[in-house]
C-alpha positions in Angstrom: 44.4 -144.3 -66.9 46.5 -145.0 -63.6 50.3 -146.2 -64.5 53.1 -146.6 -62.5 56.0 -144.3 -63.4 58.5 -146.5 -65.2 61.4 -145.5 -62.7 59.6 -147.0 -59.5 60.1 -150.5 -61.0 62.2 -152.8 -63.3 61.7 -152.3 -66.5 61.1 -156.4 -67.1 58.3 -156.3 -64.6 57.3 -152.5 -66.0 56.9 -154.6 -69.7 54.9 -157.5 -68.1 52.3 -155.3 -66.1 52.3 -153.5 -69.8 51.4 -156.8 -71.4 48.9 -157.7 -68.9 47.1 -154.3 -69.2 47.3 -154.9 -73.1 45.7 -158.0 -73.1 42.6 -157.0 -70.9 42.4 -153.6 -71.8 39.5 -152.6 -74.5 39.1 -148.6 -73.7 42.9 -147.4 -73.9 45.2 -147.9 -77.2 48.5 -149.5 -76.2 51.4 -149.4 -78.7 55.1 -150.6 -78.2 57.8 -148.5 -80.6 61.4 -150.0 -80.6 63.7 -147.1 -79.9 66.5 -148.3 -82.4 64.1 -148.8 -85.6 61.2 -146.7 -84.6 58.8 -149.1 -85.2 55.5 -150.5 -83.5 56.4 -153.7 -82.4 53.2 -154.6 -80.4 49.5 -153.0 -80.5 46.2 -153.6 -78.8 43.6 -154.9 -79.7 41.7 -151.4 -78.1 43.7 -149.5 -81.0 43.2 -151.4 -83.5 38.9 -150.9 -83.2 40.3 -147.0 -82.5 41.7 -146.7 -86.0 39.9 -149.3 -88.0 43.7 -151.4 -88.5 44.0 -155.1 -87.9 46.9 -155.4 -85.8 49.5 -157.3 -88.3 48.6 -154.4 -90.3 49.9 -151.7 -87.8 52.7 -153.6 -86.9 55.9 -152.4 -88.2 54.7 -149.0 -88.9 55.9 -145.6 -87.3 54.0 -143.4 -85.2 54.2 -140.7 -87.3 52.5 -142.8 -89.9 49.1 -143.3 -88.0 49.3 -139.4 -86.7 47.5 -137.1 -88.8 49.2 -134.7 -91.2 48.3 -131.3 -89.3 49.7 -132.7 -86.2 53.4 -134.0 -87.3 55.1 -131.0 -86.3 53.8 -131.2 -82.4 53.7 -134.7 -82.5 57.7 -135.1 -83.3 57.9 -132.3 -80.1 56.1 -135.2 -78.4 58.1 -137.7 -79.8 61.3 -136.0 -78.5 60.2 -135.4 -75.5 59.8 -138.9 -74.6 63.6 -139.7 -76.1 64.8 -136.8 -74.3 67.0 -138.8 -71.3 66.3 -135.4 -68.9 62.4 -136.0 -69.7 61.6 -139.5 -70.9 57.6 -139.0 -70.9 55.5 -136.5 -72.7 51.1 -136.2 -72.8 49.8 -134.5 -76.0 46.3 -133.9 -77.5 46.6 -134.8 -81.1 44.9 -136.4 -83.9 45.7 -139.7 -85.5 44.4 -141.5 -88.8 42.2 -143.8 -89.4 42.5 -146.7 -92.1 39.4 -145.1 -93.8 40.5 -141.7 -93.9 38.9 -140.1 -91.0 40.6 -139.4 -87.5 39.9 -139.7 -84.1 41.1 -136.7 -81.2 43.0 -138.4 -78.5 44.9 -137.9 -75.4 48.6 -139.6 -76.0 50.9 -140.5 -73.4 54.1 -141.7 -73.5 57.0 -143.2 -71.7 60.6 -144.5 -72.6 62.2 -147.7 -71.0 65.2 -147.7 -70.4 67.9 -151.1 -69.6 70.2 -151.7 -67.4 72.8 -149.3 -68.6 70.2 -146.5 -68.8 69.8 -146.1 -72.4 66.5 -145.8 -73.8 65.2 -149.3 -76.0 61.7 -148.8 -75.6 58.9 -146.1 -75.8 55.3 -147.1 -74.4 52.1 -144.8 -75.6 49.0 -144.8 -74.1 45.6 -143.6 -76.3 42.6 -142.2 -75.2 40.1 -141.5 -77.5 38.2 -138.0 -76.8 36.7 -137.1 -80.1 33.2 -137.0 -78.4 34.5 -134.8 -75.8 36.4 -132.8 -78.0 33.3 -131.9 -80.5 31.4 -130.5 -77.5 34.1 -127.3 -77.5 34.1 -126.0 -81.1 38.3 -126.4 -81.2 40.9 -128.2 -78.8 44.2 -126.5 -78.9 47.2 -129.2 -78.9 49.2 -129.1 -76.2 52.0 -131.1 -74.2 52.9 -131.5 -70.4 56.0 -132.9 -69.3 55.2 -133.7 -65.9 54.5 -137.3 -65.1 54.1 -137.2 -61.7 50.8 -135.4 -62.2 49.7 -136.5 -65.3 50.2 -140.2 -64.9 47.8 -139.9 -62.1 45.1 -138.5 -64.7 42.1 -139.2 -66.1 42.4 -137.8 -70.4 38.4 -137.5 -69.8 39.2 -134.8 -66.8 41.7 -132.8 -68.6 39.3 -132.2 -71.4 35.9 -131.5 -69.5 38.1 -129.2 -67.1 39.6 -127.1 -70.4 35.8 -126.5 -71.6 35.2 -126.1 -67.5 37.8 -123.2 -67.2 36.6 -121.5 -70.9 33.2 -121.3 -69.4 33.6 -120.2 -66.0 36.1 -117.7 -67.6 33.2 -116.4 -70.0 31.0 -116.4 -67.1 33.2 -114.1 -64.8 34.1 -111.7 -67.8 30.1 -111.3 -68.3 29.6 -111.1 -64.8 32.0 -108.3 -64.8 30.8 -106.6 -67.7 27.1 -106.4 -65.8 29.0 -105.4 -62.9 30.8 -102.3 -65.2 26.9 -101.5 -67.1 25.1 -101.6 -64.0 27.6 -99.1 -62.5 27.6 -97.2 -65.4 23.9 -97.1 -65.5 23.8 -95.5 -61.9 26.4 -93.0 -62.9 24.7 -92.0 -65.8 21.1 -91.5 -63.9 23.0 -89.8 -61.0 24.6 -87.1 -63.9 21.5 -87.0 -65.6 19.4 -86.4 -62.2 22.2 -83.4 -61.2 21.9 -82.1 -64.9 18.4 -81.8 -64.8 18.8 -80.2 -60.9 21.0 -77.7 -62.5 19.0 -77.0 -65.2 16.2 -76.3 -63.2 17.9 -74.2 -61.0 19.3 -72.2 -63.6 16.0 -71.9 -64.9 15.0 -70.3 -61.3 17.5 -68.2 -61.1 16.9 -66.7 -64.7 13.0 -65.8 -64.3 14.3 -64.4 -60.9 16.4 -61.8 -62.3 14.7 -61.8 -65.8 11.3 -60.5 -64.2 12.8 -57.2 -62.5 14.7 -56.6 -65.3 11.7 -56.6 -67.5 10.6 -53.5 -65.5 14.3 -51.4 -65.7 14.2 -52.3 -70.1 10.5 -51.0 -70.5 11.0 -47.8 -68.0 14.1 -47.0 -69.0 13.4 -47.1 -73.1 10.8 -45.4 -72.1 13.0 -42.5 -70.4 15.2 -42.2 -72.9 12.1 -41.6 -75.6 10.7 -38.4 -73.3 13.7 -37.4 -71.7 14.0 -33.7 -73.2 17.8 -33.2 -71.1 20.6 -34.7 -72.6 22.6 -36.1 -70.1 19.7 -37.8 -68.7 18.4 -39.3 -72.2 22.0 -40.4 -72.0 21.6 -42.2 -68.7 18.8 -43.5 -69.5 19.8 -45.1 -72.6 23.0 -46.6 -70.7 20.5 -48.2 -68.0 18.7 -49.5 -71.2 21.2 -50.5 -73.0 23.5 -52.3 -70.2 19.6 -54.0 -68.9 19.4 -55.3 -72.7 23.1 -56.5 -72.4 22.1 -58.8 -69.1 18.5 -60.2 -70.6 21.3 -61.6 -73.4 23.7 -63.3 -71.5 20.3 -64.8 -69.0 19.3 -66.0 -72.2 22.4 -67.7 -73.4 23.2 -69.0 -70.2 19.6 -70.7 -69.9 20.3 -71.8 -73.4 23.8 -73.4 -72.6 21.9 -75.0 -69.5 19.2 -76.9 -71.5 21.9 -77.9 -74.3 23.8 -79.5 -72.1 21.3 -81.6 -70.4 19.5 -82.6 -73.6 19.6 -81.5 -77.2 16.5 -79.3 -78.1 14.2 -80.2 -80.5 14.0 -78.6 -84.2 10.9 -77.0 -85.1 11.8 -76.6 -89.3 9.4 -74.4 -91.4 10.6 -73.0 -94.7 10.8 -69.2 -94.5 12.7 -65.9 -96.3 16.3 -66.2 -95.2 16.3 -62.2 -96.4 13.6 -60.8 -94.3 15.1 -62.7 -91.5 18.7 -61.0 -92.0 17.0 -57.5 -92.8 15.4 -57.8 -89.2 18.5 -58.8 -87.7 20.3 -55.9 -89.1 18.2 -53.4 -88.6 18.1 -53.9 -84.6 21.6 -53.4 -84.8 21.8 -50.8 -87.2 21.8 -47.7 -84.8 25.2 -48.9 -83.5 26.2 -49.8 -86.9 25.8 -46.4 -87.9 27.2 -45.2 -84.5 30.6 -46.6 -85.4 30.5 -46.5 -89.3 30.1 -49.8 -89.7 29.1 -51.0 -93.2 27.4 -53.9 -94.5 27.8 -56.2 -97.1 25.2 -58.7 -98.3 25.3 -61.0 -101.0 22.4 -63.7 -100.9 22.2 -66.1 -104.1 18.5 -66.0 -105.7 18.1 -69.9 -105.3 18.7 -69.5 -100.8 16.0 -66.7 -101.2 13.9 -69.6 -99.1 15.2 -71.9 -96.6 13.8 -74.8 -94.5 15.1 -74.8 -90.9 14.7 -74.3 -87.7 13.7 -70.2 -87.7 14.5 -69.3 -83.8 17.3 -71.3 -84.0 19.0 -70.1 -86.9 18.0 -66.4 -86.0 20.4 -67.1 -82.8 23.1 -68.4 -84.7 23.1 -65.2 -86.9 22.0 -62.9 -84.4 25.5 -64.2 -82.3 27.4 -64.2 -85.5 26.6 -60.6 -86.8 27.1 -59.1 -82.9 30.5 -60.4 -83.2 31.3 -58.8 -86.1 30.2 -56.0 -84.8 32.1 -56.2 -81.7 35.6 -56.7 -83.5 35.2 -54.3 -86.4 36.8 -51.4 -86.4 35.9 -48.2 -87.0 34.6 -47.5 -90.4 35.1 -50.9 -91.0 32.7 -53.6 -93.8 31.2 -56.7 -92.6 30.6 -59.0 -95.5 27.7 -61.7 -95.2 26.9 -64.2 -97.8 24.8 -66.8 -98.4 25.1 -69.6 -101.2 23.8 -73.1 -102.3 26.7 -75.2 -102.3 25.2 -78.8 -103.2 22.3 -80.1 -100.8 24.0 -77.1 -98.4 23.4 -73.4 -97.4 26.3 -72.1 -96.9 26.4 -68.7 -94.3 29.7 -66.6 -94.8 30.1 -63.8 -92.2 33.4 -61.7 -92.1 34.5 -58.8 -90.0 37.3 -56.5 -90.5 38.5 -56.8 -87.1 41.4 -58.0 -85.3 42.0 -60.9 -86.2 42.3 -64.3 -84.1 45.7 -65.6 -83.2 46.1 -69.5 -85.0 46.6 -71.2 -81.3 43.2 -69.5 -80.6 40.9 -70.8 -83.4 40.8 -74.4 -81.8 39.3 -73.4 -78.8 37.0 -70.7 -80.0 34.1 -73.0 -79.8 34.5 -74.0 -76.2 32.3 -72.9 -73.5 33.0 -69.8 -71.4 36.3 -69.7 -73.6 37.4 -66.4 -73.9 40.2 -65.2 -76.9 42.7 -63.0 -74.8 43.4 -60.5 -78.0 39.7 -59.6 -77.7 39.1 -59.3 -73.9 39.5 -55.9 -73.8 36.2 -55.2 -75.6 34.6 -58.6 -75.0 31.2 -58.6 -73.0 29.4 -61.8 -71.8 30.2 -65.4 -70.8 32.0 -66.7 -73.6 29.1 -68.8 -74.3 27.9 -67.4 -77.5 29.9 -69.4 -80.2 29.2 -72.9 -78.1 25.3 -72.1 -78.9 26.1 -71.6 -82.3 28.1 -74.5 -82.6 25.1 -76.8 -80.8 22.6 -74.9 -82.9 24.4 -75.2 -86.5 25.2 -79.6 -85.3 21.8 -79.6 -84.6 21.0 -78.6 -88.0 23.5 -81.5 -89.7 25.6 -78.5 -90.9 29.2 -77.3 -89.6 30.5 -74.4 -88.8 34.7 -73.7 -88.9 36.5 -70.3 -88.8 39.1 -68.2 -90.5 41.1 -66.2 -89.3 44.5 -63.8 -90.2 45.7 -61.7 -87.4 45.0 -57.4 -88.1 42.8 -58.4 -91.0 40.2 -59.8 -89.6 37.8 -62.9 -89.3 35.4 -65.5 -91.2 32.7 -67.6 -89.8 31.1 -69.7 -91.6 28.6 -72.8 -91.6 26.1 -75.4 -93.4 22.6 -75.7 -92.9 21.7 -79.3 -95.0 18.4 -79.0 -97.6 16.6 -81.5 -98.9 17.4 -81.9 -102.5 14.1 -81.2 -103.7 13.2 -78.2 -101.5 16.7 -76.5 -102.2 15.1 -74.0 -104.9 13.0 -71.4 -104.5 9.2 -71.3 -104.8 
């Protein structure tokens, strides 16, 4: 609704265009309030439909009293706005009340008169109804402008349509940017995926290259060091053997670290003798076990005597384990494995009477190519044999921590889940 501003003209001719426009309006409520008693003292006809009121029966009544009860607070911020002498004009969206208990939404705008001696006598309010409008956006948030010389010059329909305008086009750029964000992220994630792969299968390369020479140099020289009848050469031939060995390992672990961190690899679970498997592991290392006095321990619980997992896998994870222990006992010293049901769990124990890992250590232990400083001085490989584990044991659903007391030595240990029903031996 276009109205002058009350300022540009006097206020007699302000009330008469006022009168005029009330008389022929039927789309905008009009309502005169006396400034000393607060009161409507003339109404529209346009309002009156609005609210379901005859007009005697508005007359006399406050604006508070036709403004609904959730919207007194802003509405008397509205209200003192338009008394203010610095503002004299306010625009809210509000609510008011309907005879019959309902309400409408509506745009309200207001202006005070003022007289001659520039104090205020009367406030004008203008009502647009904009419930329809209003029910197309699921809520309208009340608001108030103090700026006539924009508002005046508006349309209530406008300032409605462009609030659900701006909520839309602001959806519409934050989903555009978050297709922008996945798309990008999409590429980055097939470019790492394409380089992973690249990596993996040069690695792969790289490891059948050296792997098939050193094939050769294992079988010829185990073979030496069977028929050599000179000691110092059985002795050199055992070295090459034994150092060869030492190299096919850590090709192995680093093609294992490769493929982990491309993908995870798949489980292939059978149910098998966890003690036939540890015997075999032990007695591969036992020459060197016996070499340095080393001493086992074993203590498997009758109802583990069977366990359902993946058996390559979990012969890694004790194979790295038990090599550890080796590594980092001393001489003469006991390594302790045991293995318990704890719940729907198998739990592995493996201790060494070693050195020891310092606390600010343990927290890193499991981290590729990490290396514990105590131990360098006897440590062989890439420091990628406890990261296998760790993938190995997570690919299981089991965990795996570690304790550790500096000069008396270290714990792994880890879970390997079993279904409820299959926990028991056969």
């Amino acid at each position: 609704m276009k109205m002058p501003s009350p300022e540009r003209i006097g206020t007699a001719d302000y009330c008469s265009q006022i009168v005029k426009i009330m008389q022929h309006n039927t789309l905008v409520g009009i309502t005169i309030v006396d400034q000393k008693m607060h009161q409507i003292i003339r109404v529209n006809q346009a309002l009156c439909k609005m609210l379901g009121y005859r007009k005697k029966e508005l007359l006399g009544k406050t604006m508070f009293d036709i403004t609904h009860p959730d919207d007194m607070e802003i509405s008397y911020k509205h209200a003192m706005k338009i008394w203010d002498d610095e503002h004299c004009y306010s625009k809210i969206i509000k609510r008011y009340s309907k005879k019959d208990g309902g309400f409408i939404w509506a745009e309200s705008e207001g202006f005070l008169l003022k007289d001659n001696a520039d104090n205020g006598i009367l406030s004008v309010t203008f009502i647009k109804d904009i419930t329809k409008e209003t029910t197309l956006s699921s809520s309208t948030p009340l608001s108030i402008s103090s700026n006539p010389a924009s508002s005046s010059q508006e349309n209530p329909d406008i300032d409605v349509n462009k609030l659900l305008s701006d909520e839309i086009n602001k959806r519409k750029l934050i989903y555009n940017q978050l297709m922008v964000s996945y798309e990008n992220e999409k590429k980055l994630r097939k470019r790492i995926q394409t380089e992973m792969k690249s990596r993996l299968e040069f690695t792969r390369i790289v490891v059948h290259d050296l792997k098939t020479p050193l094939t050769s140099i294992i079988s010829s020289s185990g073979v030496l060091s069977n028929i050599a009848a000179d000691g110092k050469y059985k002795a050199l031939a055992s070295n090459i053997y034994e150092s060869t060995m030492n190299l096919n390992i850590r090709l192995d672990e680093l093609l294992d670290m490769a493929q982990c961190e491309v993908r995870d690899p798949k489980l292939n679970k059978s149910r098998f003798n966890i003690k036939e498997m540890l015997e075999h592991i032990i007695s591969i290392q036992q020459e060197i076990c016996n070499t340095n006095h080393i001493v086992f321990n074993i203590v498997i619980a009758p109802e583990v005597t069977f366990i359902i997992a993946d058996e390559d896998r979990l012969k890694q994870i004790l194979d790295n384990l038990i090599d550890n222990a080796i590594k980092y006992s001393a001489d003469s010293g006991i390594i302790s494995i045991n293995i318990s049901h704890d719940q729907n769990n198998v739990l592995f124990s493996i201790s060494d009477s070693g050195i020891g890992i310092e606390p600010g250590e343990i927290k890193n232990i499991f981290k590729p190519y990490y290396r514990v400083e105590n131990r360098q001085r006897k440590l062989q490989g890439l420091g990628l044999g406890l990261s296998i584990v760790r993938t190995y044991v997570k690919l299981h659903g089991g965990r795996i921590w570690v304790e550790s007391e500096c000069g008396k030595g270290t714990t792994f240990l880890f879970t390997i889940p079993q279904p409820p029903s299959k926990a028991t031996p056969a």
